[in-house]
DOVO-251335 format. One record per residue (C-alpha): x, y, z. Coordinates in pm, 1 decimal. Example, Ala and Ser with C-alpha at 12.3 -4.5 7.8 and 13.67 -1.06 7.14 Angstrom:
<fimars>
FIMAR        x        y        z
FIMAR   1230.0   -450.0    780.0
FIMAR   1367.0   -106.0    714.0
</fimars>
This chain:
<fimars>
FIMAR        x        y        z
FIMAR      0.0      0.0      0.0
FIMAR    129.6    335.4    -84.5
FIMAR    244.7    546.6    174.0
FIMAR     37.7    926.2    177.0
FIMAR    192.7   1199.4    139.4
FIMAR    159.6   1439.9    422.8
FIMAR    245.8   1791.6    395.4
FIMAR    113.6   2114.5    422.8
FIMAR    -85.2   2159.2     86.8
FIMAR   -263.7   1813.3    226.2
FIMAR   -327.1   1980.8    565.9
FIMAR   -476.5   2280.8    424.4
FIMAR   -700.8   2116.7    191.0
FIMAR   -851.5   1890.7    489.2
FIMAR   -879.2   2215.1    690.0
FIMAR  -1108.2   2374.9    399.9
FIMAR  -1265.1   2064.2    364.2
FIMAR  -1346.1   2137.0    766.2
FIMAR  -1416.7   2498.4    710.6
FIMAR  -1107.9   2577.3    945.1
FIMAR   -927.0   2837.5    881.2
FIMAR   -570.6   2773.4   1006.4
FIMAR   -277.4   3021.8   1102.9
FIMAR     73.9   2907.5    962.2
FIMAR    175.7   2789.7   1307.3
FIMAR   -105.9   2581.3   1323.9
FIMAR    -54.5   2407.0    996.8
FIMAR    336.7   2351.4   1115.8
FIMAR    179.7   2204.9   1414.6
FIMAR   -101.2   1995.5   1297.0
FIMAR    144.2   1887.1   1007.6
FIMAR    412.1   1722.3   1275.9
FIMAR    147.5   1586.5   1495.9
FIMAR     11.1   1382.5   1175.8
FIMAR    315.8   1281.8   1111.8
FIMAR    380.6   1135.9   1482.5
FIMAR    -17.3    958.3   1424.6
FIMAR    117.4    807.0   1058.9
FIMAR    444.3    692.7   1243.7
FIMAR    243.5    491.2   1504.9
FIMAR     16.4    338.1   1251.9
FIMAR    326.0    230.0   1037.5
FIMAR    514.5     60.7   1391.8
FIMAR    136.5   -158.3   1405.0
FIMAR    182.4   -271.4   1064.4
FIMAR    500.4   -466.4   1141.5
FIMAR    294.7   -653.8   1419.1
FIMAR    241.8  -1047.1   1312.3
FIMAR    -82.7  -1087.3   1403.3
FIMAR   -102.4  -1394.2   1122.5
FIMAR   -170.8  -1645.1   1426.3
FIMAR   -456.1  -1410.1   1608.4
FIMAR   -817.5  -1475.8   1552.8
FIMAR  -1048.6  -1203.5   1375.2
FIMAR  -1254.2   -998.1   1663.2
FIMAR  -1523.8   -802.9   1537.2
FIMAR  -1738.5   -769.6   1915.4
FIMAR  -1481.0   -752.7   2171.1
FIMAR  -1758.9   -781.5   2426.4
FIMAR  -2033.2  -1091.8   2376.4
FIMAR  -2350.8   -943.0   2279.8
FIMAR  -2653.4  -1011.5   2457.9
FIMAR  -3037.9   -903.6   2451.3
FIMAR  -3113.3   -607.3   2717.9
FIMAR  -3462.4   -585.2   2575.4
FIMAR  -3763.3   -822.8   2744.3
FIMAR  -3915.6   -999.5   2512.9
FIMAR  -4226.1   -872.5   2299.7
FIMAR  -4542.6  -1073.8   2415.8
FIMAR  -4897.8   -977.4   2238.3
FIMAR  -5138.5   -862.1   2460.3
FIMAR  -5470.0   -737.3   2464.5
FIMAR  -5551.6   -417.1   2236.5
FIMAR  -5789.8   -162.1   2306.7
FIMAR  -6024.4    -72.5   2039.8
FIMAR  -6012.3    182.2   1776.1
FIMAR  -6344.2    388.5   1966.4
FIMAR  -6144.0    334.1   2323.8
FIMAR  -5850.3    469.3   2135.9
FIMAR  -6042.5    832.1   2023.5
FIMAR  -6194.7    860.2   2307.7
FIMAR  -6057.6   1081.2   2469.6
FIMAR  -5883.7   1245.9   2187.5
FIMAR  -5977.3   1649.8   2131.7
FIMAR  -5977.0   1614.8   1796.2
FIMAR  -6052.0   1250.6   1575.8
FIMAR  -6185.1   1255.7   1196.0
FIMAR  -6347.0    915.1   1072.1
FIMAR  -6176.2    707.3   1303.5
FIMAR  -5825.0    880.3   1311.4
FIMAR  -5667.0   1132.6   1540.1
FIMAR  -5667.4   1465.6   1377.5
FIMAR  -5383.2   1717.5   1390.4
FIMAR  -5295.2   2020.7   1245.9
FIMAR  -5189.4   2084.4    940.2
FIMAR  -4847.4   2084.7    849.6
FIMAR  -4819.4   2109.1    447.0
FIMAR  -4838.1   2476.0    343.2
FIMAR  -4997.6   2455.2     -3.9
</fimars>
């Protein structure tokens, strides 16, 4: 994999892709700190992890949620009634699409 290329034209296009605007300083700064990131990413790349297992969940997953049992349902008139406002067997609310 080719390495990127990390200087400051790179840093100031990813700051105006952020709608930062940087001071010179900053993009000296920001452009050394990247490099010490890339530099830490490259030393993990030489790790042989060949013999370790894939781990996609590092903690087992497990249902929270009780579990969904029908029940009884109230009817459509015990629903409305005590609605302010119903239309033919619906809850009516305002109106919300300007023409």
């Amino acid at each position: 994999m080719p390495k990127l290329k990390l200087d400051e034209e790179l840093i100031l296009k990813v700051a105006k892709n952020s709608r930062l605007k940087l001071s010179e300083s900053e993009v000296k700064k920001f452009l050394s700190q990247m490099k010490e990131i890339l530099e830490v990413f490259d030393r993990l790349d030489e790790v042989d992890v060949s013999k370790a297992k894939p781990s996609f969940q590092p903690l087992p997953v497990k249902n929270v949620f009780r579990k969904d049992n029908a029940g009884e349902c109230i009817s459509q008139e015990e629903a409305l009634s005590l609605a302010k406002h119903s239309k033919n067997g619906y809850f009516k609310g305002p109106k919300v699409v300007l023409e």
